[in-house]
BALOBA-1460 file (C-alpha; in Angstrom, 3 decimals):
// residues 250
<rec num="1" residu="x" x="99.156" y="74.538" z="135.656"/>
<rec num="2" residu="x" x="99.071" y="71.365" z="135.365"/>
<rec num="3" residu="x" x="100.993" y="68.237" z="137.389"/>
<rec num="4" residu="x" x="103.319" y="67.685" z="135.242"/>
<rec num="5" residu="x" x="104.016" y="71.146" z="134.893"/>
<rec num="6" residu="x" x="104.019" y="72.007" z="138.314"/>
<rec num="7" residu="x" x="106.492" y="68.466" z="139.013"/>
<rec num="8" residu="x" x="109.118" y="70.415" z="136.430"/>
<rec num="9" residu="x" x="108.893" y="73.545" z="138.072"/>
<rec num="10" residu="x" x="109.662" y="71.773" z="141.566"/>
<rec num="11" residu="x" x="112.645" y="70.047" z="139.217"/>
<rec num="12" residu="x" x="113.976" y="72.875" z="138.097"/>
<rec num="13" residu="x" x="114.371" y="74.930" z="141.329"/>
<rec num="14" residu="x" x="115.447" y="71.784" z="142.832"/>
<rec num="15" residu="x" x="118.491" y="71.876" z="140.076"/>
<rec num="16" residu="x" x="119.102" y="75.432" z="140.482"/>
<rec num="17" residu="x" x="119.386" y="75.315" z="144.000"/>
<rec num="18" residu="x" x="122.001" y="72.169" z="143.647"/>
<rec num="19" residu="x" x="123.885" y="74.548" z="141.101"/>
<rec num="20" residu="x" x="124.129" y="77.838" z="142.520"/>
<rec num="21" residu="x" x="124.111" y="76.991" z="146.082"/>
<rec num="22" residu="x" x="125.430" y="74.660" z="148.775"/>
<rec num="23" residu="x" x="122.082" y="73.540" z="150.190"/>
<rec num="24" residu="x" x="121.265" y="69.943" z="150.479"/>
<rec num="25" residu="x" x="118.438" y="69.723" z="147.753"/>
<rec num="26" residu="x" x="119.792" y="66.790" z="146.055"/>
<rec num="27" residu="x" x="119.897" y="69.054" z="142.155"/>
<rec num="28" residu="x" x="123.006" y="67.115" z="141.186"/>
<rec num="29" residu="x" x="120.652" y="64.328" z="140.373"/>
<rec num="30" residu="x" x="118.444" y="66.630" z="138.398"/>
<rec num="31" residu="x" x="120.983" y="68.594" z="136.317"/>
<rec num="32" residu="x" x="118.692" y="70.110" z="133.305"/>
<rec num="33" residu="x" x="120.569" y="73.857" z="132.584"/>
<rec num="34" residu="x" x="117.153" y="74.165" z="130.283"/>
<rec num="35" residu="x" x="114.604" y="73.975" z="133.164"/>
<rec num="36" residu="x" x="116.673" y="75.650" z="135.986"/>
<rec num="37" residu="x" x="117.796" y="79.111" z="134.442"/>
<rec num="38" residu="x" x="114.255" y="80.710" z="134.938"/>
<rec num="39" residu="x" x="114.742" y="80.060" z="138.901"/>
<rec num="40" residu="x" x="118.574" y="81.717" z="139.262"/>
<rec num="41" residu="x" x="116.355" y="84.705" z="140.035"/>
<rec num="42" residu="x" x="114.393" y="83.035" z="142.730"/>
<rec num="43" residu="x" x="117.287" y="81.048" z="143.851"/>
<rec num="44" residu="x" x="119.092" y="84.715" z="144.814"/>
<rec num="45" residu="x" x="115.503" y="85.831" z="146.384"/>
<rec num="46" residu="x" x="116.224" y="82.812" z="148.699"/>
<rec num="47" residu="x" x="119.543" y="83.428" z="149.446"/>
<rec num="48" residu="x" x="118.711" y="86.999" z="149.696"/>
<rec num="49" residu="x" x="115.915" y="86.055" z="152.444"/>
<rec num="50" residu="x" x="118.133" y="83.881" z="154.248"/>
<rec num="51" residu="x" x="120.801" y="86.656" z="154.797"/>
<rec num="52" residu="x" x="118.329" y="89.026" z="155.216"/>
<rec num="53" residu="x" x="116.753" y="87.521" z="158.320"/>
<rec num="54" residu="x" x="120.267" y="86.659" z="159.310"/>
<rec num="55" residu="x" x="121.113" y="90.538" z="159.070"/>
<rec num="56" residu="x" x="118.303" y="91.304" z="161.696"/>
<rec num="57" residu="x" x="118.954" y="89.725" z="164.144"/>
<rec num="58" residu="x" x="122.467" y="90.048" z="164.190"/>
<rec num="59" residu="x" x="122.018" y="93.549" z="164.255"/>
<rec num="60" residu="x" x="120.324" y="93.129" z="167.640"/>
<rec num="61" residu="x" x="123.516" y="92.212" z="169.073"/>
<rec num="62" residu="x" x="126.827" y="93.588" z="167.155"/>
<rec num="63" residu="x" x="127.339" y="96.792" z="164.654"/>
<rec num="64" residu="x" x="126.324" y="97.584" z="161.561"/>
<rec num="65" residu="x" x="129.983" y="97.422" z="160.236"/>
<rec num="66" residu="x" x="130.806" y="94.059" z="161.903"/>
<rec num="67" residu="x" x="127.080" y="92.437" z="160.590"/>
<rec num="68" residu="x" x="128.184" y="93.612" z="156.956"/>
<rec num="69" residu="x" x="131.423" y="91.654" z="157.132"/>
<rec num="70" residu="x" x="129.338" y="89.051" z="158.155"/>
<rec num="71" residu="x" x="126.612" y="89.165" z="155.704"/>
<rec num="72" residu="x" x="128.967" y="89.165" z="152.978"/>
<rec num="73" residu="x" x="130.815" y="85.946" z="154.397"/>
<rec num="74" residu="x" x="127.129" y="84.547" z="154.341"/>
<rec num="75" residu="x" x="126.076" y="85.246" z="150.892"/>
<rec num="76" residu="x" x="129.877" y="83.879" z="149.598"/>
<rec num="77" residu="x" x="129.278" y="80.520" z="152.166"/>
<rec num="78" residu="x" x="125.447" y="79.882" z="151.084"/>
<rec num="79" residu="x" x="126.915" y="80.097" z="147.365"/>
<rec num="80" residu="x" x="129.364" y="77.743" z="147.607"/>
<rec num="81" residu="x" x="132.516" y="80.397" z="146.123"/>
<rec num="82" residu="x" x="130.978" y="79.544" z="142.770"/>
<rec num="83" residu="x" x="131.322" y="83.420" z="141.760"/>
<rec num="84" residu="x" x="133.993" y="84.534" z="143.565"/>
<rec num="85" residu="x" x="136.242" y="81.784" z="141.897"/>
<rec num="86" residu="x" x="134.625" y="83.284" z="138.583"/>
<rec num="87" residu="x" x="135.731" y="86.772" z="139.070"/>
<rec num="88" residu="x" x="138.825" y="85.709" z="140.059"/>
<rec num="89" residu="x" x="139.459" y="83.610" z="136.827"/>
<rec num="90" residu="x" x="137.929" y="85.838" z="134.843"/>
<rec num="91" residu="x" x="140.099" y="89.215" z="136.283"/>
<rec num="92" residu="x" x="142.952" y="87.216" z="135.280"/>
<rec num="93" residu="x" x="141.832" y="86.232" z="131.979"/>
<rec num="94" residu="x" x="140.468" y="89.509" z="130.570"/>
<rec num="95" residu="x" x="142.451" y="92.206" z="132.455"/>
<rec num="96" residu="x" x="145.034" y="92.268" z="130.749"/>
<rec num="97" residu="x" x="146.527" y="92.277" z="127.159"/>
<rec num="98" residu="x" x="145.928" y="88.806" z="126.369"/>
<rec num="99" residu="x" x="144.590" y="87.515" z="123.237"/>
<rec num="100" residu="x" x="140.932" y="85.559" z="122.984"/>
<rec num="101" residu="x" x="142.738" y="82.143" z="122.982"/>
<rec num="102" residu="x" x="145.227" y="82.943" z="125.812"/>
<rec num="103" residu="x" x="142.464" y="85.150" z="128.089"/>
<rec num="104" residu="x" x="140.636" y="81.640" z="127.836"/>
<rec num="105" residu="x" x="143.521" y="79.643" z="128.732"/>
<rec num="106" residu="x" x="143.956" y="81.344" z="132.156"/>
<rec num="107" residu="x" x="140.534" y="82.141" z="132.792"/>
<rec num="108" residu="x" x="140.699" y="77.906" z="132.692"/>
<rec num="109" residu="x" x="143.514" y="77.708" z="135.426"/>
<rec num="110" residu="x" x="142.671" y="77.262" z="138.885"/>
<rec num="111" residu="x" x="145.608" y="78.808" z="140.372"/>
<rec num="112" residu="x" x="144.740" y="82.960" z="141.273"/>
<rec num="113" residu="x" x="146.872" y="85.745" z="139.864"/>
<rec num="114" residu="x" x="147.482" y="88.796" z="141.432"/>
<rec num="115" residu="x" x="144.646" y="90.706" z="139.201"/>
<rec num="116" residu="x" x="142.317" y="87.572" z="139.925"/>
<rec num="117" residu="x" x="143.038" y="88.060" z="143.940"/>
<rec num="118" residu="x" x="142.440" y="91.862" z="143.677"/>
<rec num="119" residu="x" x="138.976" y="91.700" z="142.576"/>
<rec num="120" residu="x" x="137.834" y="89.531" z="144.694"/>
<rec num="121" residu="x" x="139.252" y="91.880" z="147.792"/>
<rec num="122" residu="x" x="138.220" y="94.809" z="146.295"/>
<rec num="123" residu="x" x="134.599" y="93.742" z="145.557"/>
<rec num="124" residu="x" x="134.404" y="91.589" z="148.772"/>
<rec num="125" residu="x" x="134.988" y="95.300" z="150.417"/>
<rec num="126" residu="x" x="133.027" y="97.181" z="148.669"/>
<rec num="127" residu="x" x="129.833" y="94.662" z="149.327"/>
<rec num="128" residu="x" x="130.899" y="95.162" z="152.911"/>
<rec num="129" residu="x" x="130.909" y="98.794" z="153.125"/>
<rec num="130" residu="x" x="128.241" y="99.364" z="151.350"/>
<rec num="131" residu="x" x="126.052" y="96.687" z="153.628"/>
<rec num="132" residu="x" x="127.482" y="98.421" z="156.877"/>
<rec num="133" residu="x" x="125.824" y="101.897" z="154.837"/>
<rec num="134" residu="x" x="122.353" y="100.730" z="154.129"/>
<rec num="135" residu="x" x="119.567" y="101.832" z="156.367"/>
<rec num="136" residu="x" x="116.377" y="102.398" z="153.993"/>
<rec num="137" residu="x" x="115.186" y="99.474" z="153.749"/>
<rec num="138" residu="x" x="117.780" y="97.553" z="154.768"/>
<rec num="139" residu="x" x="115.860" y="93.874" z="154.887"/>
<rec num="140" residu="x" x="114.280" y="94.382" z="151.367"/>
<rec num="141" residu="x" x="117.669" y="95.774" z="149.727"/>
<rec num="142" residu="x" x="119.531" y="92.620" z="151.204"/>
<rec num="143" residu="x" x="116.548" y="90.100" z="150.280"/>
<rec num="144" residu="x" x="116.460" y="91.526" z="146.229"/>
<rec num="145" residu="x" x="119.653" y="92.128" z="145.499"/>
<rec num="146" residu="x" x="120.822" y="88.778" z="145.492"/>
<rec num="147" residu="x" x="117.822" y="87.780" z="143.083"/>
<rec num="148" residu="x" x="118.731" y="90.863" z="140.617"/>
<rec num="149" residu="x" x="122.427" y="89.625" z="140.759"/>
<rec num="150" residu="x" x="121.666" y="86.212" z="139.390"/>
<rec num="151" residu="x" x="119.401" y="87.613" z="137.062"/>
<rec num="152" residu="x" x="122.127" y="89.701" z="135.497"/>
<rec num="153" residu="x" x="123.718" y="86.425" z="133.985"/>
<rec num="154" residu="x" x="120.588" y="85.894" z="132.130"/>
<rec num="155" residu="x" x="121.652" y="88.385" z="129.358"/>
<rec num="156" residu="x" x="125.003" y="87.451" z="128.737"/>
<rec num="157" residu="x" x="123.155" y="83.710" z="128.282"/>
<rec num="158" residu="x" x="121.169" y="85.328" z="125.881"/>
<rec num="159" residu="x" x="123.220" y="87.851" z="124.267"/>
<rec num="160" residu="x" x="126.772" y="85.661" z="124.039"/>
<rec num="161" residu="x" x="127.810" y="82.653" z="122.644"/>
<rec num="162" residu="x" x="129.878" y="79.949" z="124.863"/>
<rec num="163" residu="x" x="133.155" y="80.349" z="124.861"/>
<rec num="164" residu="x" x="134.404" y="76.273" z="125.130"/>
<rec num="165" residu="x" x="133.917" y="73.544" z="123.249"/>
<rec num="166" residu="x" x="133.329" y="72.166" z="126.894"/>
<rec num="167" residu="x" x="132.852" y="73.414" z="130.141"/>
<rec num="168" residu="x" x="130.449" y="73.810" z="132.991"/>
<rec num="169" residu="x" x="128.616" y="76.234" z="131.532"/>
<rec num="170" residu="x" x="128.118" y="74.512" z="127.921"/>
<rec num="171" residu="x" x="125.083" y="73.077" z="128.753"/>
<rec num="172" residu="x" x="123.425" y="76.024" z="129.434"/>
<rec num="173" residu="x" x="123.849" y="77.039" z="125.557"/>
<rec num="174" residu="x" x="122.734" y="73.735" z="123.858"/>
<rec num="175" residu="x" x="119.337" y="75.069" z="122.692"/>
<rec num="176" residu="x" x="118.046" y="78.565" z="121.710"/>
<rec num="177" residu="x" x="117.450" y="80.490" z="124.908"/>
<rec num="178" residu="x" x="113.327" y="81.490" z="124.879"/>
<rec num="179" residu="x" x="112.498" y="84.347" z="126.620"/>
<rec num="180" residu="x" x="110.174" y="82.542" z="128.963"/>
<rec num="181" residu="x" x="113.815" y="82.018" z="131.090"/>
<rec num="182" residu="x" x="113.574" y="85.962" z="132.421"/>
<rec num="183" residu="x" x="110.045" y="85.527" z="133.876"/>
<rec num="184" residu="x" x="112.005" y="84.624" z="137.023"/>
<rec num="185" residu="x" x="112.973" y="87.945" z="137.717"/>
<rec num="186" residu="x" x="109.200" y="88.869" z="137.654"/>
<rec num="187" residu="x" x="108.787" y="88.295" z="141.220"/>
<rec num="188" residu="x" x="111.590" y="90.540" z="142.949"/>
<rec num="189" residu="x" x="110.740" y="92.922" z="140.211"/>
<rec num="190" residu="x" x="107.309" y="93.443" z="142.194"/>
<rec num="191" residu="x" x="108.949" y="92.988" z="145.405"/>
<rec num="192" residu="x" x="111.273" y="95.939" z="144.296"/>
<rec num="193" residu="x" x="108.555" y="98.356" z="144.543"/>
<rec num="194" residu="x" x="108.630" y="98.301" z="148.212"/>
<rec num="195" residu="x" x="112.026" y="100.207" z="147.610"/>
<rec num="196" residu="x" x="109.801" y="103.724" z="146.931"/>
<rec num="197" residu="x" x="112.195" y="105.689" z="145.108"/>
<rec num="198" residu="x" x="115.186" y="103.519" z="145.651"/>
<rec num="199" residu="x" x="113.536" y="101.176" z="142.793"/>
<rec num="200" residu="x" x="114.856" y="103.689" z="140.292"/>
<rec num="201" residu="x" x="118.622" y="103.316" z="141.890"/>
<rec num="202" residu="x" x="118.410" y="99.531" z="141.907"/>
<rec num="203" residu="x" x="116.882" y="99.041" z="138.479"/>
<rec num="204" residu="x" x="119.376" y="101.425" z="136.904"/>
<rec num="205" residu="x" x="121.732" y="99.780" z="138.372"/>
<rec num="206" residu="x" x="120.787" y="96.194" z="137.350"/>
<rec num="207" residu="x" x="120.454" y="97.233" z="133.185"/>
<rec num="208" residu="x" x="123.976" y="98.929" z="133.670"/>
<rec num="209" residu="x" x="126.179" y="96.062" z="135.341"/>
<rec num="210" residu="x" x="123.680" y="93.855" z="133.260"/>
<rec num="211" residu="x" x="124.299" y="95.800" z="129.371"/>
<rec num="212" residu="x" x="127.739" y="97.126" z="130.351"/>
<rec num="213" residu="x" x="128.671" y="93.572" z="130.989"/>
<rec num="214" residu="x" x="127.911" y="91.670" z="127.993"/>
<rec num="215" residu="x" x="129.099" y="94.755" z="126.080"/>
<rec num="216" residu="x" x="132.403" y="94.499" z="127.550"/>
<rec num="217" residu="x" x="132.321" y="90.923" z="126.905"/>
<rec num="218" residu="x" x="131.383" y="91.008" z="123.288"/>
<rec num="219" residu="x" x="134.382" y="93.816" z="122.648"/>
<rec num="220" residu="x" x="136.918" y="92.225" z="124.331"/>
<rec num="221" residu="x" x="136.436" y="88.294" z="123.154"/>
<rec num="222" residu="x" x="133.236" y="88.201" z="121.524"/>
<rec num="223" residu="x" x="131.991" y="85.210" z="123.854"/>
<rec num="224" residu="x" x="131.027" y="84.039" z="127.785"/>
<rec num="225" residu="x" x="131.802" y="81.343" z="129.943"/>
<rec num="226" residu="x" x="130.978" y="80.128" z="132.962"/>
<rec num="227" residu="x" x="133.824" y="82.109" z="134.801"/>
<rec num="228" residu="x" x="132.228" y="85.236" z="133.510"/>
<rec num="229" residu="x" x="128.855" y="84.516" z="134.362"/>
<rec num="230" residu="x" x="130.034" y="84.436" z="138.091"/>
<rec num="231" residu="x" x="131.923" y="87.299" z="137.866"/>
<rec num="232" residu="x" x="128.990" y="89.507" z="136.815"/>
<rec num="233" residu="x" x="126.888" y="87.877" z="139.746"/>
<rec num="234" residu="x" x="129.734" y="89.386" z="141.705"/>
<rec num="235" residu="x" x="130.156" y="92.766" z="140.139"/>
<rec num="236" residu="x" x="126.271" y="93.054" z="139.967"/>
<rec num="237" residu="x" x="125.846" y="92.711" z="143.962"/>
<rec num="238" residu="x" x="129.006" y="95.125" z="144.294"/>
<rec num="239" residu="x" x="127.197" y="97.887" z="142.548"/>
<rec num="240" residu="x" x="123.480" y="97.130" z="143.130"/>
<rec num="241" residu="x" x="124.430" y="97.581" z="147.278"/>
<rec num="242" residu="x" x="126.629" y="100.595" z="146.300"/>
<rec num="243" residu="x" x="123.428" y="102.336" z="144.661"/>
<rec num="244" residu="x" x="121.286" y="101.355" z="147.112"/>
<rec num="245" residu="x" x="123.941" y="102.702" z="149.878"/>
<rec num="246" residu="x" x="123.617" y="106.225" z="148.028"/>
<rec num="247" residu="x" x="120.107" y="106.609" z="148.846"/>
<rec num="248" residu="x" x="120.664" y="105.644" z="152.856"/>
<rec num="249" residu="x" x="123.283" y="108.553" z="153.226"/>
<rec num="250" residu="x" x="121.181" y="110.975" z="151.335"/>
């Protein structure tokens, strides 16, 4: 690799970071949607790591159920609310009989409906409950799952065209999308293996939310937006820990 190479790499992360999380990297200054899309994956491994190690040793002092709540208060802190105020905009935009034009309208407020404000409780909950489940490896499952769940939004980038004519998730659309951008996910994919059989659970899993998703998205208004990028980060994590849950209480 060479410097220059490497000096974009370091650029990129540095962006993603600024984007998808609240740590003090300084990516505002760097903002290049191009360059930091193949980290979102690595981004979520770091995330992942940090509530991972987080996990442990709180679980030397309190409860599995009490950590949980915790660890899900982490994960939604370190990320700044960027997905949960997605789901919520975007459960108020698409559930429900609206047409393409009006789902985007709300999905653009800030205030929360009622359908907006029960997704986030109900997923919120389910990431907690299923934490508070896991025991097989319980570190690993907590450091990839985060990673996988950012990876998700890398299809409906693919697969979807932007909703907007502007919006914070336009740039990310300006130029054809290579496939280069999912070599992120290469990493926890051979992390993931550490999971023994649970791999199967967690990969299935991913493709589902993943493909189900963008599906879903196509049929009901034939586009994505930034929103609805966050809310299948969201979902993804929900159902990802659920699986992984499963195979503890087996």
């Amino acid at each position: 690799m060479t410097r220059q190479a490497q000096d974009d790499a370091v650029q990129g992360l540095r962006a993603a970071l600024g984007f998808l999380t609240i740590l003090p990297v300084n990516g505002g200054a760097n903002f290049s949607p191009k360059a930091m899309v193949p980290f979102f994956p690595l981004v979520g491994l770091l995330l992942g790591l940090m509530v991972a190690v987080w996990d442990f040793l709180a679980c030397l002092i309190w409860s599995p159920v009490l950590v949980a709540v915790l660890d899900v208060i982490l994960l939604a802190v370190l990320s700044g609310g960027l997905h949960l105020d997605g789901l919520a905009d975007t459960a108020d935009g698409l559930l429900g009989h609206h047409s393409k034009a009006r789902a985007l309208v709300i999905m653009k407020d800030s205030r929360v409906g009622a359908m907006g404000l029960l997704a986030v409780v109900l997923c919120l909950a389910l990431k907690a409950v299923a934490l508070a489940e896991l025991s097989s490896d319980r570190f690993l499952a907590i450091l990839l799952v985060p990673a996988y769940a950012r990876g998700s939004m890398l299809f409906a980038l693919r697969a979807l065209p932007y909703g907007r004519k502007e919006g914070t998730g336009k740039p990310f659309f300006g130029r054809s999308f290579s496939d280069s951008a999912f070599l992120g996910l290469f990493v926890p994919a051979l992390l993931s293996f550490g999971l023994g059989f649970g791999v199967l659970l967690l990969h299935g899993a991913f493709l589902a939310v993943s493909l189900g998703m963008v599906r879903f998205y196509r049929r009901r208004i034939g586009c994505v937006t930034g929103d609805m990028l966050g809310a299948m980060n969201e979902i993804a994590e929900a159902i990802m820990f659920l699986a992984l849950a499963g195979r503890s209480s087996v």
